[in-house]
N, CA, C and O atoms as a Tripos MOL2 file, in Angstrom:
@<TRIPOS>MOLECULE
protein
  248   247    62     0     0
PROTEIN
NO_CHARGES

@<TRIPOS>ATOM
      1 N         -41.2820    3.1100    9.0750 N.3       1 UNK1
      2 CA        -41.6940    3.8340   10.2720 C.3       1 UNK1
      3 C         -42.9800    3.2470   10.8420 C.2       1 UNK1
      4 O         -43.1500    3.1370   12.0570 O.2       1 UNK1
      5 N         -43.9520    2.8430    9.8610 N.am      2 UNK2
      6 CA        -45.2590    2.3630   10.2830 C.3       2 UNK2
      7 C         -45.1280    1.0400   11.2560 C.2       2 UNK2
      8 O         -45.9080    0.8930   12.1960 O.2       2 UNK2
      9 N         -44.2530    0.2390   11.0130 N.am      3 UNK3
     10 CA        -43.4520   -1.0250   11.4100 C.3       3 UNK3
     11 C         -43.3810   -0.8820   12.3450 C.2       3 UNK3
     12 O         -44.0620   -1.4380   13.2070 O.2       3 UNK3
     13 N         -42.1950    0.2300   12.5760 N.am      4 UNK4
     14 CA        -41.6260    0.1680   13.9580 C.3       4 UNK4
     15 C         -43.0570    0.5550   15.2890 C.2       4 UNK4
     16 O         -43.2050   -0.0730   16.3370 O.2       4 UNK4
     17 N         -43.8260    1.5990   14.8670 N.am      5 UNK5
     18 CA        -44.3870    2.0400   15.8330 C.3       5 UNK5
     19 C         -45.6970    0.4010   16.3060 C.2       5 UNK5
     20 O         -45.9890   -0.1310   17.3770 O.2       5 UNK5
     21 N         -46.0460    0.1910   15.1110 N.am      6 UNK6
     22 CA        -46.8970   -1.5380   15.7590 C.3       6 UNK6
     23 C         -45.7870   -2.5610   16.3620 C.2       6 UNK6
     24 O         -46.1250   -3.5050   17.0760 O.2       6 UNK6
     25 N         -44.9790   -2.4030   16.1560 N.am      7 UNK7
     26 CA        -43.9300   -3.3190   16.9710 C.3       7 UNK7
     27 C         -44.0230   -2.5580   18.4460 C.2       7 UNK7
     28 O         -43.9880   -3.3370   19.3990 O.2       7 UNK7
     29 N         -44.1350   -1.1690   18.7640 N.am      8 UNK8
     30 CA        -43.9270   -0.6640   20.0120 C.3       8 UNK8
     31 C         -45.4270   -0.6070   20.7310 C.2       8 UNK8
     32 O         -45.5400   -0.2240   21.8950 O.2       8 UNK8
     33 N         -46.3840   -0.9540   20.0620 N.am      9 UNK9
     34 CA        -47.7920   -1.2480   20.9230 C.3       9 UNK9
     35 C         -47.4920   -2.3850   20.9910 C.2       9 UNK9
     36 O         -47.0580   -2.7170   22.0940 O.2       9 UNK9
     37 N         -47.5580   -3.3460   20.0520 N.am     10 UNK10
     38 CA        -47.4590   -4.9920   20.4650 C.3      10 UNK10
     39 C         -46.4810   -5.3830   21.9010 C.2      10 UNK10
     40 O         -46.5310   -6.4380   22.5330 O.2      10 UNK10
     41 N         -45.6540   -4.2590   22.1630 N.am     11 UNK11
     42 CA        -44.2340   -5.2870   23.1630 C.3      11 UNK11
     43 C         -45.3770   -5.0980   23.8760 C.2      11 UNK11
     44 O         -46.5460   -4.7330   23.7540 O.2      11 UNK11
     45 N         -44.2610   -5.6470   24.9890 N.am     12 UNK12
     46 CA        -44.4450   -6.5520   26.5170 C.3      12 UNK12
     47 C         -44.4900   -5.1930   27.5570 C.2      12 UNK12
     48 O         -45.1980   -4.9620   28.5370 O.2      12 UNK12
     49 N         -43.2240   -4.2650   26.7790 N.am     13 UNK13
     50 CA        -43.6720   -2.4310   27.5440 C.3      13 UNK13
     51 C         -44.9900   -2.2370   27.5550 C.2      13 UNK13
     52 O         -45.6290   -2.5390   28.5630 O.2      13 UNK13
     53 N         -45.5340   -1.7680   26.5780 N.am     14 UNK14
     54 CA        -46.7370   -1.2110   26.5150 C.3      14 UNK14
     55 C         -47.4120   -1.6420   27.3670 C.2      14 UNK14
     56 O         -47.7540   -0.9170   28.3010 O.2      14 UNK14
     57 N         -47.8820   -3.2440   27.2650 N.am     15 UNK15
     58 CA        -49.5290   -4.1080   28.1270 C.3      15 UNK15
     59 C         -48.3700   -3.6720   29.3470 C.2      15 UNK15
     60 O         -48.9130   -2.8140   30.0430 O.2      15 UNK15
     61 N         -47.3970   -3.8700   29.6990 N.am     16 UNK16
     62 CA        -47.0110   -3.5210   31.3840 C.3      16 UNK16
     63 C         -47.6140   -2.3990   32.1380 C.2      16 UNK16
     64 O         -48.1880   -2.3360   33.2250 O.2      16 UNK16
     65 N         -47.2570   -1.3880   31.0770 N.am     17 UNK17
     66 CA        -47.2830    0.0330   31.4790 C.3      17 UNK17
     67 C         -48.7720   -0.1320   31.3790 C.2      17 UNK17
     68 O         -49.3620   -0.0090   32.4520 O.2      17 UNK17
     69 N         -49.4500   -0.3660   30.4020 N.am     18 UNK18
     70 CA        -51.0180   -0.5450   30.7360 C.3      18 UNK18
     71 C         -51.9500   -1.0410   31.6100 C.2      18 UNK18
     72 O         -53.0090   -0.5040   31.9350 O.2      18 UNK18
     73 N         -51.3870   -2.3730   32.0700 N.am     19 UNK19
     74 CA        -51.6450   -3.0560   33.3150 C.3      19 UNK19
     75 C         -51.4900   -2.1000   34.5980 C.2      19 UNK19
     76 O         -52.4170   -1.9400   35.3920 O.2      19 UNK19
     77 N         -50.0100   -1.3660   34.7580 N.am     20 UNK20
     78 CA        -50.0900   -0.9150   35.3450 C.3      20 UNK20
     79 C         -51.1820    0.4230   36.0900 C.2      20 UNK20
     80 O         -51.7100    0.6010   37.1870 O.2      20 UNK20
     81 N         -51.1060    1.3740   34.3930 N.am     21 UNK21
     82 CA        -52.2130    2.1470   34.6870 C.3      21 UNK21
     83 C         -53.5980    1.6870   35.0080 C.2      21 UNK21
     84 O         -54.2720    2.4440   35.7080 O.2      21 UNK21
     85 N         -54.0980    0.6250   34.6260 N.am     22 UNK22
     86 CA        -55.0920    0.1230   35.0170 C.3      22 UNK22
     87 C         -55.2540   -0.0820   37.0620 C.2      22 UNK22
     88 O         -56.0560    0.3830   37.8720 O.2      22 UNK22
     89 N         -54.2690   -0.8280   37.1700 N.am     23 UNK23
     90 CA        -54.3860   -1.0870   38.6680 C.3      23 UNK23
     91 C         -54.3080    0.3130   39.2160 C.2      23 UNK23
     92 O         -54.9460    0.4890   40.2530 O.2      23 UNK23
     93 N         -53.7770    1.1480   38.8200 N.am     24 UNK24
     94 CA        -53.5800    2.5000   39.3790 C.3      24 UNK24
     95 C         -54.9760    3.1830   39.4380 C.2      24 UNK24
     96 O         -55.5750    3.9220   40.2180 O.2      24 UNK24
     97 N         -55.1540    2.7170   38.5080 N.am     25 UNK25
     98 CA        -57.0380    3.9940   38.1440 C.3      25 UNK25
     99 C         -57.7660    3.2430   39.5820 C.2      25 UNK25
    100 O         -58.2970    3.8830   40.4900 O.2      25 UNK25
    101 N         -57.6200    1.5690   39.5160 N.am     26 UNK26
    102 CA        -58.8390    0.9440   40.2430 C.3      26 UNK26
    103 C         -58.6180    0.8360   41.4870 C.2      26 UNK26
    104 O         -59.5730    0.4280   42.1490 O.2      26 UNK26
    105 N         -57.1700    1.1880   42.3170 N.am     27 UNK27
    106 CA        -56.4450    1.4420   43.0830 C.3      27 UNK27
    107 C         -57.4760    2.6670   43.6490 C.2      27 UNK27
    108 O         -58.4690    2.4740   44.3510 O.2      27 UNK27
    109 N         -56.8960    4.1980   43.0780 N.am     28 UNK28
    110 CA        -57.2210    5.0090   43.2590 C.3      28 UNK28
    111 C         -59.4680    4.9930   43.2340 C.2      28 UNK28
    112 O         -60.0410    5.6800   44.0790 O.2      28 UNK28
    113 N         -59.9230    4.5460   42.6810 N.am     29 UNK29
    114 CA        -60.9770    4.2290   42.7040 C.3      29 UNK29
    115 C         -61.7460    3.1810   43.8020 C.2      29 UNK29
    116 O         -62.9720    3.1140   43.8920 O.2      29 UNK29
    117 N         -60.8910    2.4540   44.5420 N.am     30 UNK30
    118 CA        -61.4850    1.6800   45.9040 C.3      30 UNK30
    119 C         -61.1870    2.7970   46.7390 C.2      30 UNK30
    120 O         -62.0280    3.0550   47.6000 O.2      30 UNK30
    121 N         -60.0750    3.5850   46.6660 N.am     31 UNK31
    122 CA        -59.5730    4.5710   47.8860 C.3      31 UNK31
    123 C         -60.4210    5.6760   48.1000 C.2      31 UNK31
    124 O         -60.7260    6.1270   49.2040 O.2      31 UNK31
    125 N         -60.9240    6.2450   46.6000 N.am     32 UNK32
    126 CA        -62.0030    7.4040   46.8930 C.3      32 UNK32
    127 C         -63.5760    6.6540   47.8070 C.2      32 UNK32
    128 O         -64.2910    7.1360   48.6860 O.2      32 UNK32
    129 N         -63.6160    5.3090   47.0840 N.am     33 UNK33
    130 CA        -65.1250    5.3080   47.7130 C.3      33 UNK33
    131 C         -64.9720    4.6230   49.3670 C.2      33 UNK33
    132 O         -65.8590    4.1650   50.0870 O.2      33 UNK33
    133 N         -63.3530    4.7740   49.6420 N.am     34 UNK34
    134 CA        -63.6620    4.3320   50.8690 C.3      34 UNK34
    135 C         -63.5050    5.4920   51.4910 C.2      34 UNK34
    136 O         -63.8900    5.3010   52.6450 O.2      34 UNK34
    137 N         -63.1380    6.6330   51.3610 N.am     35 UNK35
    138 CA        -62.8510    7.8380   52.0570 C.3      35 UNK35
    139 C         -64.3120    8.7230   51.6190 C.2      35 UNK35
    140 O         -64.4780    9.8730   52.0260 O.2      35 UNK35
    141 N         -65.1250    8.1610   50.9160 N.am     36 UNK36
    142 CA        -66.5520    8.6690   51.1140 C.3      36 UNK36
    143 C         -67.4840    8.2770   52.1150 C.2      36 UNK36
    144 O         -68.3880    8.9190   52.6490 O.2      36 UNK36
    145 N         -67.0490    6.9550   52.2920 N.am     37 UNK37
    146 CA        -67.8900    6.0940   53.2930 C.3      37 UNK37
    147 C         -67.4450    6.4980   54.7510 C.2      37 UNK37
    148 O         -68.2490    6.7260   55.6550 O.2      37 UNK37
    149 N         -65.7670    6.5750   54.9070 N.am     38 UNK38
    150 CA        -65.9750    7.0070   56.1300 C.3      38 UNK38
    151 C         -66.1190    8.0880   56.9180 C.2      38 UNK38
    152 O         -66.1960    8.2670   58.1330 O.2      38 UNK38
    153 N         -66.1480    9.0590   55.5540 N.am     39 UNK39
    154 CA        -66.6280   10.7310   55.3000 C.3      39 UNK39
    155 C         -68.5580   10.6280   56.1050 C.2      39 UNK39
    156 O         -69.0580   11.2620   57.0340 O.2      39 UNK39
    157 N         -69.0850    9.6380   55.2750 N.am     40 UNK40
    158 CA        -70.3090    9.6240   55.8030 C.3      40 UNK40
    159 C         -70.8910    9.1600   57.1230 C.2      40 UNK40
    160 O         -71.8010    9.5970   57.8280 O.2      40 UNK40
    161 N         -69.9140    7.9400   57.2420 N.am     41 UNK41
    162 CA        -69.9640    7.4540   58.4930 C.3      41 UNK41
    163 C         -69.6100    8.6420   60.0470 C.2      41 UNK41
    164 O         -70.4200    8.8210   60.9570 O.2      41 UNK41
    165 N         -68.2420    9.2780   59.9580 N.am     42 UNK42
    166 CA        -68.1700   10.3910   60.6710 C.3      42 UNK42
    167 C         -69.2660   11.8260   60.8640 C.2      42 UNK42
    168 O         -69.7050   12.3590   61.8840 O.2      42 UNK42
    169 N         -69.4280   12.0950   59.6200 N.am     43 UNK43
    170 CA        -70.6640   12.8910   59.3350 C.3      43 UNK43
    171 C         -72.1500   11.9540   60.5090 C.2      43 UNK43
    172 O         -72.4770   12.3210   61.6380 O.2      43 UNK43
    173 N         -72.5370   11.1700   59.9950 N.am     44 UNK44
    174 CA        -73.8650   11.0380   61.0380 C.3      44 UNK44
    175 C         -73.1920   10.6230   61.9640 C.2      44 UNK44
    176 O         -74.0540   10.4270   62.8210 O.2      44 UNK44
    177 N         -72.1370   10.3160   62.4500 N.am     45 UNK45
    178 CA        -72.3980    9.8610   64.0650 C.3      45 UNK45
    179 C         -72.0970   11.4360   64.6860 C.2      45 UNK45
    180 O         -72.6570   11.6960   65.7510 O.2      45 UNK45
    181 N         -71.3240   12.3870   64.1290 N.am     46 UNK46
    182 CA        -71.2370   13.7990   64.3770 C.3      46 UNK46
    183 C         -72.7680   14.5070   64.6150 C.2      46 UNK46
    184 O         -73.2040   15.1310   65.5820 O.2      46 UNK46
    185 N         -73.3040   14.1960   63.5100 N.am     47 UNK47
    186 CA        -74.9860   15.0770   63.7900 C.3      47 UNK47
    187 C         -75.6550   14.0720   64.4610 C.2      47 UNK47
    188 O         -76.8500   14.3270   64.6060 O.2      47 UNK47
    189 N         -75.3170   13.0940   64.8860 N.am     48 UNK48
    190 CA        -76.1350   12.1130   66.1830 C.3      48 UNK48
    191 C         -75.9410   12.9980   67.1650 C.2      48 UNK48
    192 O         -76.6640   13.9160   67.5530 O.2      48 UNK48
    193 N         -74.9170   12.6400   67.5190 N.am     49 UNK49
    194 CA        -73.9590   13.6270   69.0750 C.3      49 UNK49
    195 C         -74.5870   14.5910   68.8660 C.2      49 UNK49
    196 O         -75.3530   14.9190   69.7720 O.2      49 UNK49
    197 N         -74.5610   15.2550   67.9090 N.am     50 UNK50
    198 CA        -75.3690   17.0890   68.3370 C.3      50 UNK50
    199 C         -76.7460   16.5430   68.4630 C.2      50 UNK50
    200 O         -76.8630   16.5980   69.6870 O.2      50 UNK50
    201 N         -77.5250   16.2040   68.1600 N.am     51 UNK51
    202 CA        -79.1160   16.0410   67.9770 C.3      51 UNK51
    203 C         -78.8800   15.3650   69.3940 C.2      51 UNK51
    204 O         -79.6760   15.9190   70.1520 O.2      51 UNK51
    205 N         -78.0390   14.2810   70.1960 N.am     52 UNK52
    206 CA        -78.3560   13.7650   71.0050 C.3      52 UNK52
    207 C         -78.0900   14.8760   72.4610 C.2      52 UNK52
    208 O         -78.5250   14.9230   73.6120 O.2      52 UNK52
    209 N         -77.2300   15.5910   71.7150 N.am     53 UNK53
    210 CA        -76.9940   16.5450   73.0580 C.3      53 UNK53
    211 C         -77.9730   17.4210   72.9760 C.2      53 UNK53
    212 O         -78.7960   17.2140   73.8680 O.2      53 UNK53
    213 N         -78.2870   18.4500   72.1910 N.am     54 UNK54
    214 CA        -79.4960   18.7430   72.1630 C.3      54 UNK54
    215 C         -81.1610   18.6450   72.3240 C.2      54 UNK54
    216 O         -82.1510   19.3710   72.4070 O.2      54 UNK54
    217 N         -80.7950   17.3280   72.3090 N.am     55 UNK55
    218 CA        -81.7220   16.3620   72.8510 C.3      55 UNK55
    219 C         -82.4130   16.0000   74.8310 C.2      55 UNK55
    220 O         -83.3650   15.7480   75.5690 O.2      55 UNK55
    221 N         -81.0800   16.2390   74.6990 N.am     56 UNK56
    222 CA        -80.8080   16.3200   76.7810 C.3      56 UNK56
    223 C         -80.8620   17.3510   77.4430 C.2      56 UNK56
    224 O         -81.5030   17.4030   78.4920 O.2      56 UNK56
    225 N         -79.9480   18.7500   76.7650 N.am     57 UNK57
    226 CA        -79.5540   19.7180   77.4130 C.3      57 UNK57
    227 C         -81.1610   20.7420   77.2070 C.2      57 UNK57
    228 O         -81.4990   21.5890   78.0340 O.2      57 UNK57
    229 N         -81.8970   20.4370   76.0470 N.am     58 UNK58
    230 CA        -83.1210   21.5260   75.6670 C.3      58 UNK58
    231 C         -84.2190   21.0880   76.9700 C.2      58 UNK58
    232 O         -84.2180   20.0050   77.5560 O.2      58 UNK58
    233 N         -84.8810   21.9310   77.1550 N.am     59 UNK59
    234 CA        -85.7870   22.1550   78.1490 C.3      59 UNK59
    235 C         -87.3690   21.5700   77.6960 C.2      59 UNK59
    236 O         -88.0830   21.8710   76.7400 O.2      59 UNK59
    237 N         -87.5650   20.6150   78.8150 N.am     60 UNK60
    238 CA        -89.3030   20.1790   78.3040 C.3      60 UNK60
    239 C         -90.1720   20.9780   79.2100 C.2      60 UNK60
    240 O         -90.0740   21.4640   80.3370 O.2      60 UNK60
    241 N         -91.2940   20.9040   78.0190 N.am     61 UNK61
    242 CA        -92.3820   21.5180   78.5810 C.3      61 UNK61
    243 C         -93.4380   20.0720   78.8680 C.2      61 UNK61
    244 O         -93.5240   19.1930   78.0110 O.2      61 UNK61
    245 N         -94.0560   20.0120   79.9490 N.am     62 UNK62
    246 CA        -94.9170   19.2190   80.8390 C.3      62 UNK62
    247 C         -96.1930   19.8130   80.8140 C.2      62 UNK62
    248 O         -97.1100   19.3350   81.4830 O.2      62 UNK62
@<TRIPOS>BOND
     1     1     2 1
     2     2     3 1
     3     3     4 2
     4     3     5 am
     5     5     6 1
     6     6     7 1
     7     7     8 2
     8     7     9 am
     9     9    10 1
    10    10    11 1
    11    11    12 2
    12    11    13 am
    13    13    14 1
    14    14    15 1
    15    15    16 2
    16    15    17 am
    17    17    18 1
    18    18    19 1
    19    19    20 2
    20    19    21 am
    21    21    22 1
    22    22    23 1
    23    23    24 2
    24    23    25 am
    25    25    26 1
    26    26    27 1
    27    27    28 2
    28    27    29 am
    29    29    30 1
    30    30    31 1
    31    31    32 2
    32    31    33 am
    33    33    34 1
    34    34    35 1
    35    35    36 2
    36    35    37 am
    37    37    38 1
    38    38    39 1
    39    39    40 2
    40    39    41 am
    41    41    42 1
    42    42    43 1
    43    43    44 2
    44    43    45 am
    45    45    46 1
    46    46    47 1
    47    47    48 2
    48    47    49 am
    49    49    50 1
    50    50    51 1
    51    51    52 2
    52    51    53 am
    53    53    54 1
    54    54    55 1
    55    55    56 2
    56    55    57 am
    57    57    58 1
    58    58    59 1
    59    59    60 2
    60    59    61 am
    61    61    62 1
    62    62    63 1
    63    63    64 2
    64    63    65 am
    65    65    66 1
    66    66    67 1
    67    67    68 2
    68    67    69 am
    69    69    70 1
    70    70    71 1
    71    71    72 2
    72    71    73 am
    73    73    74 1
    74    74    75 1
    75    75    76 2
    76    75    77 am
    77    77    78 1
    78    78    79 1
    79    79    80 2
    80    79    81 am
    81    81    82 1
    82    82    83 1
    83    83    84 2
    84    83    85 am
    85    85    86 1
    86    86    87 1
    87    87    88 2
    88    87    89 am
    89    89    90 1
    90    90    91 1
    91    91    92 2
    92    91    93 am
    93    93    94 1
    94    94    95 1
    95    95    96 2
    96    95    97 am
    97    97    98 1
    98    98    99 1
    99    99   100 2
   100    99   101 am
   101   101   102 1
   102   102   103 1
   103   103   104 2
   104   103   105 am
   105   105   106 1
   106   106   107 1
   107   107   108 2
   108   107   109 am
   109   109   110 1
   110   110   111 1
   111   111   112 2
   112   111   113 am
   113   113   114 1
   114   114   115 1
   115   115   116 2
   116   115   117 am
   117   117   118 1
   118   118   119 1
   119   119   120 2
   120   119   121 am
   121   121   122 1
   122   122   123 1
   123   123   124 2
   124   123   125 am
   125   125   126 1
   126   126   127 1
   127   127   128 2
   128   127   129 am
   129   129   130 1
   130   130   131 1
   131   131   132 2
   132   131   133 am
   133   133   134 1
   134   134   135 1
   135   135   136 2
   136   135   137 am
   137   137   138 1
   138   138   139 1
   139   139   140 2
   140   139   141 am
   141   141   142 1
   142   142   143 1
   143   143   144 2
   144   143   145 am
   145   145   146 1
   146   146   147 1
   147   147   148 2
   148   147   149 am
   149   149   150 1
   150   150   151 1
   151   151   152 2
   152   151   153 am
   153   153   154 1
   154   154   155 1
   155   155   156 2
   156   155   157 am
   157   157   158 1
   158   158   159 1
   159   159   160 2
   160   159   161 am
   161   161   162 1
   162   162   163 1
   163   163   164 2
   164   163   165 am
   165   165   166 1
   166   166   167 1
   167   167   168 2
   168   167   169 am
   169   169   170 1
   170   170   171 1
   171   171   172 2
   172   171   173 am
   173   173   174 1
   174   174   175 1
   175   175   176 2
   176   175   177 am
   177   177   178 1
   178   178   179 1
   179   179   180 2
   180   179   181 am
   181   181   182 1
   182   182   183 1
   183   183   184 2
   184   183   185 am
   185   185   186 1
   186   186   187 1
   187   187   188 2
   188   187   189 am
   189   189   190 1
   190   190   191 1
   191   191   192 2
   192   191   193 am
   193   193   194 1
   194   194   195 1
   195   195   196 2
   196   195   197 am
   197   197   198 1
   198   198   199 1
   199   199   200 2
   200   199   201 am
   201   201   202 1
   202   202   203 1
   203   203   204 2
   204   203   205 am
   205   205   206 1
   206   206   207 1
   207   207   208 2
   208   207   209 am
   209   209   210 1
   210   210   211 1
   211   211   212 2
   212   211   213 am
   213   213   214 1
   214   214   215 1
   215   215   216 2
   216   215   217 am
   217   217   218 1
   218   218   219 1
   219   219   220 2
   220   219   221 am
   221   221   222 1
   222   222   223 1
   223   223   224 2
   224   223   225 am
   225   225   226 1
   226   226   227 1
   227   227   228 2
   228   227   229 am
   229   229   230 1
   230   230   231 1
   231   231   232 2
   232   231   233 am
   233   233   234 1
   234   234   235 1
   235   235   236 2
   236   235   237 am
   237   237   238 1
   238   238   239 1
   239   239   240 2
   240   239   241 am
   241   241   242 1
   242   242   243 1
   243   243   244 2
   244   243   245 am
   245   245   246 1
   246   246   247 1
   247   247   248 2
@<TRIPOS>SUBSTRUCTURE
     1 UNK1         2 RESIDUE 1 A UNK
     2 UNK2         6 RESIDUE 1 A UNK
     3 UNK3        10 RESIDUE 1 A UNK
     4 UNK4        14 RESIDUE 1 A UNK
     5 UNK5        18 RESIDUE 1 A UNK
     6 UNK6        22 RESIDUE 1 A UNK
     7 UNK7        26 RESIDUE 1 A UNK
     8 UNK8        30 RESIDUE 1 A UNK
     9 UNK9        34 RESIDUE 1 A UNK
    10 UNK10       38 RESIDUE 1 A UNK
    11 UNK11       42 RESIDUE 1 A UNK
    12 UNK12       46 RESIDUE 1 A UNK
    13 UNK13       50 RESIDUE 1 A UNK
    14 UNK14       54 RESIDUE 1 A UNK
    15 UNK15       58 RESIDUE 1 A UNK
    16 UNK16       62 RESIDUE 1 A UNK
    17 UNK17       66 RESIDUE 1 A UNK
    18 UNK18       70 RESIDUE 1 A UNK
    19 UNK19       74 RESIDUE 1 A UNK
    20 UNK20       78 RESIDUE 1 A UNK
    21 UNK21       82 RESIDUE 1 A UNK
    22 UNK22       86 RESIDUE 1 A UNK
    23 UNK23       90 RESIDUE 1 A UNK
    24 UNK24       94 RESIDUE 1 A UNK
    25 UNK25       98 RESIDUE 1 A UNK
    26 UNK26      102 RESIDUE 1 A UNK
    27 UNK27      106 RESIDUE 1 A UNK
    28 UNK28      110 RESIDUE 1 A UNK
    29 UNK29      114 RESIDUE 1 A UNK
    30 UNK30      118 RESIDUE 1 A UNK
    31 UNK31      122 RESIDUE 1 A UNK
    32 UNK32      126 RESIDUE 1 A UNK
    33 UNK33      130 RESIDUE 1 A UNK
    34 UNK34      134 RESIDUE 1 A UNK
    35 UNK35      138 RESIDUE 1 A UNK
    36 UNK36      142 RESIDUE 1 A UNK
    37 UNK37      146 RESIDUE 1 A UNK
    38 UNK38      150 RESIDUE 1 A UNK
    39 UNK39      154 RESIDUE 1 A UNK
    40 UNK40      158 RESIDUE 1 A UNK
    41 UNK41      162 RESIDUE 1 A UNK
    42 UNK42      166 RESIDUE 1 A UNK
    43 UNK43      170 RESIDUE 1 A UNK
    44 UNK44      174 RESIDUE 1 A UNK
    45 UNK45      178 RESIDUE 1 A UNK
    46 UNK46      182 RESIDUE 1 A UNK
    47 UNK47      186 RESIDUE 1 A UNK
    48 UNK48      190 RESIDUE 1 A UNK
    49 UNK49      194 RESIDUE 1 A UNK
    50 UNK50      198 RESIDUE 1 A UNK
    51 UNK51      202 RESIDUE 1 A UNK
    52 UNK52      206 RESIDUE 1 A UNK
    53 UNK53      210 RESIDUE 1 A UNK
    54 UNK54      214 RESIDUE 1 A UNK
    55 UNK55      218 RESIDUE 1 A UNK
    56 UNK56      222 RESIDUE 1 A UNK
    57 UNK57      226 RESIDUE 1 A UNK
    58 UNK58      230 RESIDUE 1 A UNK
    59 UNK59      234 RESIDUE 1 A UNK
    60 UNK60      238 RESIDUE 1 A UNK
    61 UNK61      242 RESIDUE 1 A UNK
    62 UNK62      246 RESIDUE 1 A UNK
């Protein structure tokens, strides 16, 4: 029994399926930090626009 199961880490299945999960994790890991970036990017140009409208529409004192 001990046999068989090091014969089933050693195949060519296993590193596949491992490879695979790997690209999957680092996959999923470029995708989050790009959907943070353009999370942030939307975020300040959003509170630009308000600060800039607010900026125009508020009343000066002279």
């Amino acid at each position: 029994m001990e046999i068989e199961k090091l014969e089933i880490i050693e195949s060519n299945e296993f590193q596949s399926l491992f490879n695979k999960s790997k690209k999957l994790i680092d996959s999923a890991r470029s995708n989050m930090g790009q959907m943070a970036n353009a999370i942030t990017v939307l975020t300040s140009f959003f509170a630009g626009k308000i600060y800039c409208r607010a900026g125009t529409t508020g009343s000066r004192k002279s």
